[in-house]
C-alpha positions as CSV (number, residue, x, y, z in Angstrom):
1,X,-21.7,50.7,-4.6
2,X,-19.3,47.5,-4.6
3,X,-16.7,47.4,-7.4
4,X,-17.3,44.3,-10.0
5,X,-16.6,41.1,-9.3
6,X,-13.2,39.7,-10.9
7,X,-10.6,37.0,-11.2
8,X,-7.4,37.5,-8.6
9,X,-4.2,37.3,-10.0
10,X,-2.2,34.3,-9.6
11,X,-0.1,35.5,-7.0
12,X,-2.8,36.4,-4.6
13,X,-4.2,33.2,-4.7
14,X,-1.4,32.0,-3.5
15,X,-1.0,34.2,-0.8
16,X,-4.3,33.3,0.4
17,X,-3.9,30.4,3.4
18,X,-7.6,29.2,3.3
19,X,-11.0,29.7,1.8
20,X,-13.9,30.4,4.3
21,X,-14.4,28.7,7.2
22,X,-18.2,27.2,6.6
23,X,-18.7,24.7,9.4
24,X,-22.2,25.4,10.5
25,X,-25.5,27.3,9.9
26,X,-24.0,29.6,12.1
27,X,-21.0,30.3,9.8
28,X,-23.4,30.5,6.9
29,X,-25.2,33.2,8.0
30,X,-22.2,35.5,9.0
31,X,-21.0,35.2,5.7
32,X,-24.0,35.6,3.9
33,X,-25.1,39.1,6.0
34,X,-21.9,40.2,5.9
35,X,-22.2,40.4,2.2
36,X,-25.5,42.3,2.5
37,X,-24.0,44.7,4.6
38,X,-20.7,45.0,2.2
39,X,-23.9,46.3,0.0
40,X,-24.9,48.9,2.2
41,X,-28.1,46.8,3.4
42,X,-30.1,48.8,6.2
43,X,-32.7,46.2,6.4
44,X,-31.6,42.3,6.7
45,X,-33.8,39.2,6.8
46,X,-32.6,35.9,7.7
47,X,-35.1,32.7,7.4
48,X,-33.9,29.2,8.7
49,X,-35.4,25.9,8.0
50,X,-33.0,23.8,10.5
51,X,-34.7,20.0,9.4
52,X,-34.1,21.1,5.9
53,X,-30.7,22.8,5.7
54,X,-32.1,25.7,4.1
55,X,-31.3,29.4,4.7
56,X,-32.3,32.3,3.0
57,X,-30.9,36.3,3.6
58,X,-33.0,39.0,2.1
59,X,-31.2,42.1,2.0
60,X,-32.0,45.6,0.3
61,X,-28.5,46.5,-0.1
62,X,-27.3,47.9,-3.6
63,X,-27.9,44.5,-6.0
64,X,-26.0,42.5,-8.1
65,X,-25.7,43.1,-12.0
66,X,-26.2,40.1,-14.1
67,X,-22.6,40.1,-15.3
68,X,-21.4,40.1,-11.8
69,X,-23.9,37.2,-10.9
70,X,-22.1,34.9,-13.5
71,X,-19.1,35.0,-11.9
72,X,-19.9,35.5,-8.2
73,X,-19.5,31.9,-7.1
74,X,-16.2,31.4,-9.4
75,X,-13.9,30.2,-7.8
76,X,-11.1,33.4,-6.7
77,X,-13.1,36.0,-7.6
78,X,-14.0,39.4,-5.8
79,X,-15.1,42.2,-5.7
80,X,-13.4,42.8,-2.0
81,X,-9.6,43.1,-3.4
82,X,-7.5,43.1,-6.7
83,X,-4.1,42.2,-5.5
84,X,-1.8,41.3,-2.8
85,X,-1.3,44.7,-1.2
86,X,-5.2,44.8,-0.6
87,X,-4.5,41.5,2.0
88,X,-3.2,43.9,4.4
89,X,-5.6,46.6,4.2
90,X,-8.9,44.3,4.1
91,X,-11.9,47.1,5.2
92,X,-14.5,44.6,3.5
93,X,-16.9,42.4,6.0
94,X,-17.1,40.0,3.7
95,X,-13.2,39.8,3.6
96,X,-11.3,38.0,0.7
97,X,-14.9,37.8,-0.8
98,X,-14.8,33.8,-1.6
99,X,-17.8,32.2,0.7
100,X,-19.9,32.3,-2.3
101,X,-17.7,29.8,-4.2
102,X,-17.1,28.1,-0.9
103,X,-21.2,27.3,-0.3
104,X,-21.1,25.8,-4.0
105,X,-19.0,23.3,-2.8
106,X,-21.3,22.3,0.0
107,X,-24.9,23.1,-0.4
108,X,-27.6,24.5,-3.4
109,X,-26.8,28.1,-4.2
110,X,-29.4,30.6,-5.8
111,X,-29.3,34.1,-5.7
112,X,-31.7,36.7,-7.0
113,X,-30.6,40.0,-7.2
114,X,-31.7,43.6,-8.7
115,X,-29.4,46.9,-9.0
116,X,-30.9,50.0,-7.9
117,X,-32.5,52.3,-10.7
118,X,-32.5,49.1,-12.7
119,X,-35.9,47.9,-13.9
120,X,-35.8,44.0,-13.5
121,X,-33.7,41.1,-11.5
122,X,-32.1,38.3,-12.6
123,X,-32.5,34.6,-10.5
124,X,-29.1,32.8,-10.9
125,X,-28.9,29.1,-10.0
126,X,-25.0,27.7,-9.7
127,X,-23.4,24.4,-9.8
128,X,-20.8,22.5,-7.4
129,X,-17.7,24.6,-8.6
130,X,-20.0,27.8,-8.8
131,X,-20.8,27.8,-12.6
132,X,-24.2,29.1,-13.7
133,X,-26.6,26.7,-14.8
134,X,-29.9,28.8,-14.9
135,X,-30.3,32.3,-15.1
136,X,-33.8,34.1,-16.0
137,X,-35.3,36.9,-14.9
138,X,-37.2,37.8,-12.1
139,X,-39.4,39.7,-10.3
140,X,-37.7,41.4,-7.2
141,X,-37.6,44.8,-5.4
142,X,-34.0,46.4,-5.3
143,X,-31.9,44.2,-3.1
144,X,-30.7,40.7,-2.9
145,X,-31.6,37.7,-1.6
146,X,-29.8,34.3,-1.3
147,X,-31.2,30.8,-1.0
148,X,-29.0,27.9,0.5
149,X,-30.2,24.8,0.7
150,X,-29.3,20.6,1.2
151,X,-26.4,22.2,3.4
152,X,-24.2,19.6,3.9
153,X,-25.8,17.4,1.8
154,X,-22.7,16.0,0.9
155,X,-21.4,15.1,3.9
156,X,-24.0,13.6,5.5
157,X,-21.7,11.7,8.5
158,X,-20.7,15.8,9.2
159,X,-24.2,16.9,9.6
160,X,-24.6,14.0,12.0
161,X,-21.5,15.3,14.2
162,X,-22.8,19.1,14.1
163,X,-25.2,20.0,17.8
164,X,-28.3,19.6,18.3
165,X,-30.7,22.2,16.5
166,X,-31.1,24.6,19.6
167,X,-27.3,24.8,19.9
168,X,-27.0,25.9,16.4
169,X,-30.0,28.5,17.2
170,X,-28.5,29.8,19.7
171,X,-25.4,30.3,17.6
172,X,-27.1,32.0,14.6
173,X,-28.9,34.0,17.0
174,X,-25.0,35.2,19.0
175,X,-23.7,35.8,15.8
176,X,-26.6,37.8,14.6
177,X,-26.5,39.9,17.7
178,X,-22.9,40.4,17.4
179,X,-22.8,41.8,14.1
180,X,-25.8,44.3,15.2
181,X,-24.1,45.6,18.0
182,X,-21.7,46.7,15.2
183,X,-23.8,47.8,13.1
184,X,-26.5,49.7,14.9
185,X,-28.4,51.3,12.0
186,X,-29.8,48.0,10.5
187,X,-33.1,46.7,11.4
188,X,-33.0,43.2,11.9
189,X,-35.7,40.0,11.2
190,X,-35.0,36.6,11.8
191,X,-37.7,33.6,10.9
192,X,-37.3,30.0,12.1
193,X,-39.8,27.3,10.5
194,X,-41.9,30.7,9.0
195,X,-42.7,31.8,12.1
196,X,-40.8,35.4,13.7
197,X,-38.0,34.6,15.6
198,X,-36.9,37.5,17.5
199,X,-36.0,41.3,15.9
200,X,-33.1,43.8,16.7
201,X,-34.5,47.5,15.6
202,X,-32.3,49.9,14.1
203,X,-30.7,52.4,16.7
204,X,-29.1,55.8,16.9
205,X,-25.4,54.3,18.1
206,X,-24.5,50.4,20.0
207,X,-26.2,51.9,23.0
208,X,-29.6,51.1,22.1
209,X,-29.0,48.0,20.5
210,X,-27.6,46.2,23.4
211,X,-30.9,47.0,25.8
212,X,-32.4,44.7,22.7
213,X,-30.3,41.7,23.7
214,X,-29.3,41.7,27.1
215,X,-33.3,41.9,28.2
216,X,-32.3,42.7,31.9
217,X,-30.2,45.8,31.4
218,X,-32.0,49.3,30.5
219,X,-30.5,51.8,28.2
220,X,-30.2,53.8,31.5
221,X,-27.8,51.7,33.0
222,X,-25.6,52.2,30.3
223,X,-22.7,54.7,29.5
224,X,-21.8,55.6,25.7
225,X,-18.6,57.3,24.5
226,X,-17.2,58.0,21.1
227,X,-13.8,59.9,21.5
228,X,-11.7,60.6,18.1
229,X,-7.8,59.5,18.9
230,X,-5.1,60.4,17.1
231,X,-3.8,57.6,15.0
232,X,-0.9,55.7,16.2
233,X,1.0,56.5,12.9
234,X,0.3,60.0,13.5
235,X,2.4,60.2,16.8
236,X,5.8,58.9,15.3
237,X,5.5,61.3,12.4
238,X,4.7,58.2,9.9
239,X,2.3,59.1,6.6
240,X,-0.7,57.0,6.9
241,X,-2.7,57.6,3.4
242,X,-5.8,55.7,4.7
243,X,-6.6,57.6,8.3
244,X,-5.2,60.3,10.3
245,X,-7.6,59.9,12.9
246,X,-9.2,56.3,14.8
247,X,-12.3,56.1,16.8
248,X,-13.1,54.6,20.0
249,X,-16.7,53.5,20.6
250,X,-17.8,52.1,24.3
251,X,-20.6,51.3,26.1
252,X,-19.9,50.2,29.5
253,X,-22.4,49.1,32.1
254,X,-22.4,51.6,34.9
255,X,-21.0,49.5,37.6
256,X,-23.8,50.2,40.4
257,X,-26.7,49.2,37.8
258,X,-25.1,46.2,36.1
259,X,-22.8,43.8,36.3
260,X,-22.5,39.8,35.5
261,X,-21.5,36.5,37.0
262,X,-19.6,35.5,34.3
263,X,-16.9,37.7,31.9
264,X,-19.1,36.6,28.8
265,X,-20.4,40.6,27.9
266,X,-16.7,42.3,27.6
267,X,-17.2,42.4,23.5
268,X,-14.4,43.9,21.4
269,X,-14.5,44.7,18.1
270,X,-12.6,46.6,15.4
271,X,-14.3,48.1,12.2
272,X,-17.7,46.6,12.1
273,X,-16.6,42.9,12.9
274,X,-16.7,41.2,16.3
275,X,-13.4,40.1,17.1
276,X,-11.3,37.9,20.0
277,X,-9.0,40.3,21.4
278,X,-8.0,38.8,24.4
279,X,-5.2,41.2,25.4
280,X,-7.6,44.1,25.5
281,X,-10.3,42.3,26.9
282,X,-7.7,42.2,30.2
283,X,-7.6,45.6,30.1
284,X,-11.2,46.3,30.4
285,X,-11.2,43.6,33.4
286,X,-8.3,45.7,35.2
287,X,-10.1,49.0,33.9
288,X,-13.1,48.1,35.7
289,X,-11.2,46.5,38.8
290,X,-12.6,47.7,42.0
291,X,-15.5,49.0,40.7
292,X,-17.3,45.5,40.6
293,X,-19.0,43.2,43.6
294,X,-17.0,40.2,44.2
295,X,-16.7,38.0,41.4
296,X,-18.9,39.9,39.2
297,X,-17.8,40.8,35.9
298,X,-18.6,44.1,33.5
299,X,-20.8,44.9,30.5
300,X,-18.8,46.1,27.9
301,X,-18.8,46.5,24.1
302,X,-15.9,48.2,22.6
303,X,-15.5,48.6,18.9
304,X,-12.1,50.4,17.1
305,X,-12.3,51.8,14.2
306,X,-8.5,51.7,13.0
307,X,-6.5,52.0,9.6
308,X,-7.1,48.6,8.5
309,X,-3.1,48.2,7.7
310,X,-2.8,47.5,11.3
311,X,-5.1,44.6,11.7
312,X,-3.7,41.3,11.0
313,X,-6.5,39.3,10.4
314,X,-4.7,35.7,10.1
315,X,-4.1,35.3,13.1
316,X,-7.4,33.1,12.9
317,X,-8.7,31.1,9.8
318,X,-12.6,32.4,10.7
319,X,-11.2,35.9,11.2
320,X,-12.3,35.5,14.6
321,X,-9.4,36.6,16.7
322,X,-6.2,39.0,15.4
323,X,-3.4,40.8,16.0
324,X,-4.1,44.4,16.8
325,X,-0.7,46.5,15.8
326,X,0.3,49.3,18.6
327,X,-1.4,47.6,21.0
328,X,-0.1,49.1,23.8
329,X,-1.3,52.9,22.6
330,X,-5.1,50.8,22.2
331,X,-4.7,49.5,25.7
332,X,-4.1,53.0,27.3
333,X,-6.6,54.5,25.5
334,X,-9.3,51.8,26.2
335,X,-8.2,52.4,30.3
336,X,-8.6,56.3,29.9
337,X,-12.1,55.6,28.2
338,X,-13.6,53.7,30.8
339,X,-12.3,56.0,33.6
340,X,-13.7,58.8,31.3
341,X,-16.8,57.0,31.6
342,X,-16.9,56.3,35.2
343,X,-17.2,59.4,36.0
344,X,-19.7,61.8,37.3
345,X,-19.4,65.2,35.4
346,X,-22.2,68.0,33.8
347,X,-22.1,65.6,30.7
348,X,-24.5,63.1,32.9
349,X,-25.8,65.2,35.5
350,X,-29.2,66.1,36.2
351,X,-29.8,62.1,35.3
352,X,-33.1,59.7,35.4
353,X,-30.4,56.9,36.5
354,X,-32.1,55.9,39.6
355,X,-35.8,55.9,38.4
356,X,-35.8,51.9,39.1
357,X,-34.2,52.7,42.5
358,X,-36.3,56.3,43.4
359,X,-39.4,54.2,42.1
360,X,-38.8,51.2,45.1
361,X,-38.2,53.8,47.6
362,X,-41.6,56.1,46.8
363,X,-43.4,52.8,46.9
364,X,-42.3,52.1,50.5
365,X,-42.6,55.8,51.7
366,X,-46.5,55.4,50.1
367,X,-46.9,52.2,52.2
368,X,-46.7,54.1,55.5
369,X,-48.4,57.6,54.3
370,X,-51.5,56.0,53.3
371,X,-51.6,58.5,50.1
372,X,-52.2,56.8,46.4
373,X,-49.8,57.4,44.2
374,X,-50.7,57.2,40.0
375,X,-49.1,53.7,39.1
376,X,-49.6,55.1,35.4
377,X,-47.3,58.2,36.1
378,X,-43.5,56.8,35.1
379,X,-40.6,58.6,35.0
380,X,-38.6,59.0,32.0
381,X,-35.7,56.6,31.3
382,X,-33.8,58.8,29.1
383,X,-30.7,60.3,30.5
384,X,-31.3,64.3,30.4
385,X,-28.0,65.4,28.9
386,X,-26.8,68.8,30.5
387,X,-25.2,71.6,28.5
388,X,-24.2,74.0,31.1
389,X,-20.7,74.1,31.1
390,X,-19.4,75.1,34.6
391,X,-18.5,72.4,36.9
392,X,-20.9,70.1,38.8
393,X,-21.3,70.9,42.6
394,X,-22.9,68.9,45.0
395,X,-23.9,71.1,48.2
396,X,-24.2,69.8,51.9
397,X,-27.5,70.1,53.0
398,X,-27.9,67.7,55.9
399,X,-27.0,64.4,57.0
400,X,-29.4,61.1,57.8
401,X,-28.8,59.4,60.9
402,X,-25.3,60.0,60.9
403,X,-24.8,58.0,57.8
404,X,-26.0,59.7,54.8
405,X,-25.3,62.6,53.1
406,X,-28.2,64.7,52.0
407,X,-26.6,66.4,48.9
408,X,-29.0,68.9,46.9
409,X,-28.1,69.5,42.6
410,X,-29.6,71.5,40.3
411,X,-31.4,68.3,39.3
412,X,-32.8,67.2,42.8
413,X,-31.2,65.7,45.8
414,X,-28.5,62.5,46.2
415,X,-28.0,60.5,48.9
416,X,-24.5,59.8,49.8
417,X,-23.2,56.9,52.0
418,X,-20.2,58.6,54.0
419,X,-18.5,55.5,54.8
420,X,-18.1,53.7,51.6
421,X,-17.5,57.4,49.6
422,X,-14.9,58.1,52.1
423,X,-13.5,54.6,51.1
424,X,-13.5,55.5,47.6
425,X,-11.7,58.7,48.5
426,X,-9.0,56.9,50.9
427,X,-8.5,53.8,48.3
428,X,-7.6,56.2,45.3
429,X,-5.5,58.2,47.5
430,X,-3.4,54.5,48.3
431,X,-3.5,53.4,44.7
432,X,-1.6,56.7,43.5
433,X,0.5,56.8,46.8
434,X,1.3,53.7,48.3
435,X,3.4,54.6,51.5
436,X,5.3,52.2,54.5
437,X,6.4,54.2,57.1
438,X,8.1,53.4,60.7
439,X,6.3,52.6,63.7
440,X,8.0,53.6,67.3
441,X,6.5,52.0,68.8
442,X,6.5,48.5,67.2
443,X,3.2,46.9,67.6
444,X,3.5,43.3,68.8
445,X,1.3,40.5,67.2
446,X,0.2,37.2,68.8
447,X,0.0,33.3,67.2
448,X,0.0,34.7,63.7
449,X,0.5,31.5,61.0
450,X,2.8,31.1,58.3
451,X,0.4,32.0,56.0
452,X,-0.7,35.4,57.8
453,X,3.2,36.2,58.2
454,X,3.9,35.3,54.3
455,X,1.0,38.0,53.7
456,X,2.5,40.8,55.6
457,X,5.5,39.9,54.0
458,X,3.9,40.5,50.2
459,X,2.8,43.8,50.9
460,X,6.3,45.1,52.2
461,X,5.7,45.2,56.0
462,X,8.7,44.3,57.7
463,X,7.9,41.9,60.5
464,X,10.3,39.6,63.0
465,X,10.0,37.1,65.6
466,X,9.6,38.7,68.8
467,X,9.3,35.5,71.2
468,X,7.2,32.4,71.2
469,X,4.5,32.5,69.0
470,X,5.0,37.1,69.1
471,X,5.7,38.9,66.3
472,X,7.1,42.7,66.3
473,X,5.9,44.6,63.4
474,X,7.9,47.3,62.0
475,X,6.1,49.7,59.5
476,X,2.8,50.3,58.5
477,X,0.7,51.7,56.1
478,X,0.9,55.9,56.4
479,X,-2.7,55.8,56.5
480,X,-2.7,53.5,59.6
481,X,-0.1,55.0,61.3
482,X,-2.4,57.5,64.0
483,X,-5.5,55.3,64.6
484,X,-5.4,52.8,67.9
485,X,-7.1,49.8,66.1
486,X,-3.7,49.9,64.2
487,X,-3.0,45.9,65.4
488,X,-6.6,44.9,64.4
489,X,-6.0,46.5,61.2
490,X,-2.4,44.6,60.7
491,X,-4.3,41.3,61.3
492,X,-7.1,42.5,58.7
493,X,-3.9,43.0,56.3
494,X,-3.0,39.2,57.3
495,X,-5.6,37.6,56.1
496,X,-6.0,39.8,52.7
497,X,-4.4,38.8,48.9
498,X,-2.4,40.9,46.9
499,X,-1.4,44.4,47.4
500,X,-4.8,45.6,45.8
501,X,-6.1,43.9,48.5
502,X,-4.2,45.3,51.4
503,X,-4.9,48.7,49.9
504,X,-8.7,47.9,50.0
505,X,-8.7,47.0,53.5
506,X,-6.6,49.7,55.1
507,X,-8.7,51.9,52.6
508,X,-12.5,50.1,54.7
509,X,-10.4,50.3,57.8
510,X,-9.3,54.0,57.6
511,X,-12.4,55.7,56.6
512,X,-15.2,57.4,58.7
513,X,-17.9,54.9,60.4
514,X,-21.3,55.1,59.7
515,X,-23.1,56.8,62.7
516,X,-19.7,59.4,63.0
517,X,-21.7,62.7,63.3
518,X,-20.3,65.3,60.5
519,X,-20.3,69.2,60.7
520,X,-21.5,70.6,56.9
521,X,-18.4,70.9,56.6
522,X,-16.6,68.2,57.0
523,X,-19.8,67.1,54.6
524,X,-18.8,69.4,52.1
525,X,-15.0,68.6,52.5
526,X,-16.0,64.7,51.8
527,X,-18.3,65.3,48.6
528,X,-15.7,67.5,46.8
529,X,-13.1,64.8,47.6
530,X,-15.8,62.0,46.3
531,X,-16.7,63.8,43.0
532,X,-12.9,63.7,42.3
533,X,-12.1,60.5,42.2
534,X,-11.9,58.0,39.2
535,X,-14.7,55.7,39.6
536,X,-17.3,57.7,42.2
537,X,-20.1,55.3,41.5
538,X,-18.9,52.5,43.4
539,X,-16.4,51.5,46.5
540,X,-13.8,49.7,46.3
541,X,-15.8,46.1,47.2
542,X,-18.4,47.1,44.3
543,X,-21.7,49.0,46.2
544,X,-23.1,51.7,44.9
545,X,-21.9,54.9,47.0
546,X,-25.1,57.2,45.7
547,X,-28.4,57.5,45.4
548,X,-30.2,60.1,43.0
549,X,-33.8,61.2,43.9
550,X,-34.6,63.1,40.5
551,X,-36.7,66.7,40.4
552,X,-38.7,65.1,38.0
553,X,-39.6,62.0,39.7
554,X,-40.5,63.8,42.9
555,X,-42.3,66.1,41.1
556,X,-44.7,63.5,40.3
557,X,-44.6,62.0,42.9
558,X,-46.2,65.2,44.9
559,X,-48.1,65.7,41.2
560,X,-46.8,68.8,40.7
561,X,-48.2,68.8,37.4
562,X,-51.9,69.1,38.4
563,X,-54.0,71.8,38.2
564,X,-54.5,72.8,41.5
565,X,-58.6,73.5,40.9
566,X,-58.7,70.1,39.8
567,X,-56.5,68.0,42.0
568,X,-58.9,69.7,44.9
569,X,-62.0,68.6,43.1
570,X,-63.1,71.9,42.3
């Protein structure tokens, strides 16, 4: 239930930089749903008129009593804080709790509102300066629901600068998704014109809200962790009266399923608001480094739950962006998530993954055996979660034309690319142990340009001029140091970028060929080393290194699940 709505004291006015930013329809709706879910609202409406200005948010959070109403739209009253300590610890959405007032000054304001266990409502109609000039009661089920209209009436020559109406859509409907993915347990509906818009159901956790908005990505292809973290105040000994513990919530698109031309899915946010974070939004794009294609960029959507003493929300006047305290610790953690996440342990293992993948590769196999399979049998998208505690072992079984690895699980059979899993392997192993040794003898280079030299240079190998247009090089990478295409891999190192770069291509250069025949094993050897690493789903240039053929889709596949009397017609 939120406290009653009062006066701030004098010196927290003055404290206070700015009122709320209300610069579009956009802006109008975050403040107004933010409010609803301040009331504990599990069920928001939002209804736009855009050629009339209008708004309305329906909410059946915990009401407003009539005393409260009369002062709601006054101008420095709150129910969100009482005095100047409370600006540092905001844990309110609806922050210093002025929009209200803010909206009088710009547009019609009417709310009608009814406490729970109350038997009626009360419709309160407010001036410019938020005074009450109507209130009467009304018929209304538990909740609230307020009525903006003529927005910007006032200032017509601003309404004539604002976007067109579909840009302003399209930013009530970001902000609207936003502030779901944070609050997955409210059930969203938004009307444009009195027709449905679009809906975001209510989920279990963030994971199965964001298959609602990004159309294209299936909750399979999505990882989910929550890990409790000491607080930072905890570790230097420091009594925190507010939280002992913090959370770390992320979902992360598994980098083999999905992935995006553009870095605009990497959302952060910390305690229920969406937030501009751009030193740990770097960390998620180094995190997730190497894992990707070429200029593709991750899904992520990371929310913090902190003490709210260490958030410094003025670093922006919308609250948009701020200063995270200990943001180092944050930054390590966030890094350790998504390698926790990348992995492939008995948390995720037997899983349905693949199904989009297994069901492409049973349709060609039934292209060329001439047997129907049951387009009506699908396999489950759900991601089997596996108790057993022991650790997952993938077992040799055979290998497919000297290039994949037939590997059989309790949960049905993978497919494993030697080459690019041996890269994976070989590029770790560099990343932890970067290593220049000698070379006796030195290995002379030919017409190599400035460019080319300056490269070798950058990545610490020691090369001088050796005669016209040669070039002696001194040391190489360990890795390098035994195979006889050692000169074609220095000129390969030429032509790379940074060190990460050289690493990846002595890494591609170093590891077993596709067609190298492998004993079981040497098989055996190379999945244990895989299953190790960091990030096993993908190589270092992005492709997926497995592929899982689930018992359960290839049990219906050969319909296993027949009767056998009947599946013979008898």
């Amino acid at each position: 239930m939120l406290s009653s709505i009062h006066t701030l004291p004098e010196e927290v006015i003055n404290l206070i930089a700015a009122g709320e930013v209300i610069d579009s329809i956009a802006a109008v709706v975050r403040e107004l749903v933010e409010n609803s879910l301040d009331a504990g609202a599990t069920r928001i409406v939002v209804a736009l008129w855009m050629q009339q200005w209008r708004v309305r948010v329906t909410d059946n959070g915990c009401g407003i009593k009539l005393t409260d109403l009369q002062q709601a739209a006054i101008a420095h009253t709150t129910s969100k804080i009482r005095n100047s300590d409370d600006l540092w610890k905001i844990s309110s959405l609806g922050f210093r709790g002025e929009a209200l007032h803010s909206l009088t000054q710009l547009a019609h304001l009417e709310i009608l509102s009814r406490p729970a266990l109350t038997a009626e409502g009360w419709r309160v109609v407010y001036a410019t300066g938020g005074e009450v000039v109507e209130a009467t009661i009304a018929a209304i089920a538990p909740g609230t629901v307020v009525k903006v209209s003529d927005l910007f009436g006032n200032l017509p020559n601003y309404r004539e600068g604002l976007p067109a109406i579909a840009q302003q859509l399209k930013a009530v409907q970001t902000t609207i998704q936003q502030i779901a993915l944070c609050h997955p347990h409210v059930t969203w509906q938004v009307w444009h014109d009195d027709r449905e818009w679009f809906t975001i159901s209510a989920g279990k956790t963030s994971r199965y809200v964001l298959p609602q908005i990004l159309r294209q990505v299936h909750l399979s292809d999505l990882q989910e962790l929550k890990i409790e973290v000491p607080h930072p105040d905890n570790l230097s000994n420091c009594k925190d009266e507010i939280a002992t513990h913090a959370f770390l919530n992320l979902v992360l698109g598994l980098p083999d399923r999905c992935h995006r031309h553009r870095p605009d899915w990497i959302k952060v946010a910390v305690n229920g608001r969406k937030v501009k974070l751009p030193e740990i939004e770097q960390t998620i794009l180094t995190a997730t480094a190497r894992t990707l294609p070429r200029d593709r960029y991750p899904v992520c959507f990371l929310h913090l739950q902190v003490s709210p003493n260490h958030i410094n929300w003025n670093r922006h006047p919308a609250k948009a962006e701020i200063y995270l305290h200990h943001l180092d610790y944050w930054q390590e953690k966030v890094s350790q998530a998504i390698e926790q996440a990348l992995r492939i342990n008995p948390a995720t293992i037997p899983e349905s993954l693949h199904n989009s993948r297994v069901g492409k590769l049973i349709k060609a196999a039934e292209s060329t055996s001439g047997y129907s399979f049951n387009r009506q049998i699908q396999p489950d998208v759900e991601v089997v979660q596996n108790s057993n505690p022991l650790p997952y072992i993938l077992k040799a079984v055979a290998q497919v034309n000297n290039t994949y690895i037939v590997a059989e699980h309790p949960g049905g059979l993978w497919l494993v690319e030697q080459h690019i899993a041996h890269e994976r392997v070989l590029y770790e192993q560099l990343v932890n142990n970067w290593q220049l040794v000698p070379l006796e003898p030195s290995v002379i280079l030919n017409n190599l340009s400035l460019t080319q030299r300056s490269q070798l240079e950058r990545v610490g190998i020691e090369i001088e001029s050796f005669g016209e247009q040669m070039w002696a090089i001194r040391n190489i990478p360990a890795m390098l140091q035994t195979r006889d295409d050692c000169a074609d891999a220095l000129l390969e190192l030429s032509l790379g970028g940074d060190l990460q770069t050289a690493q990846v291509a002595v890494a591609c250069r170093s590891a077993i060929r596709n067609g190298t025949e492998l004993s079981l094993e040497e098989m055996q050897i190379l999945l244990n080393q895989w299953q190790r690493t960091r990030n096993p789903r993908t190589c270092p240039h992005g492709r997926p290194i497995y592929l899982s053929l689930e018992e359960s889709a290839l049990s219906r596949f050969f319909r296993r699940h027949w009767v056998i009397g009947k599946s013979h017609g008898i």
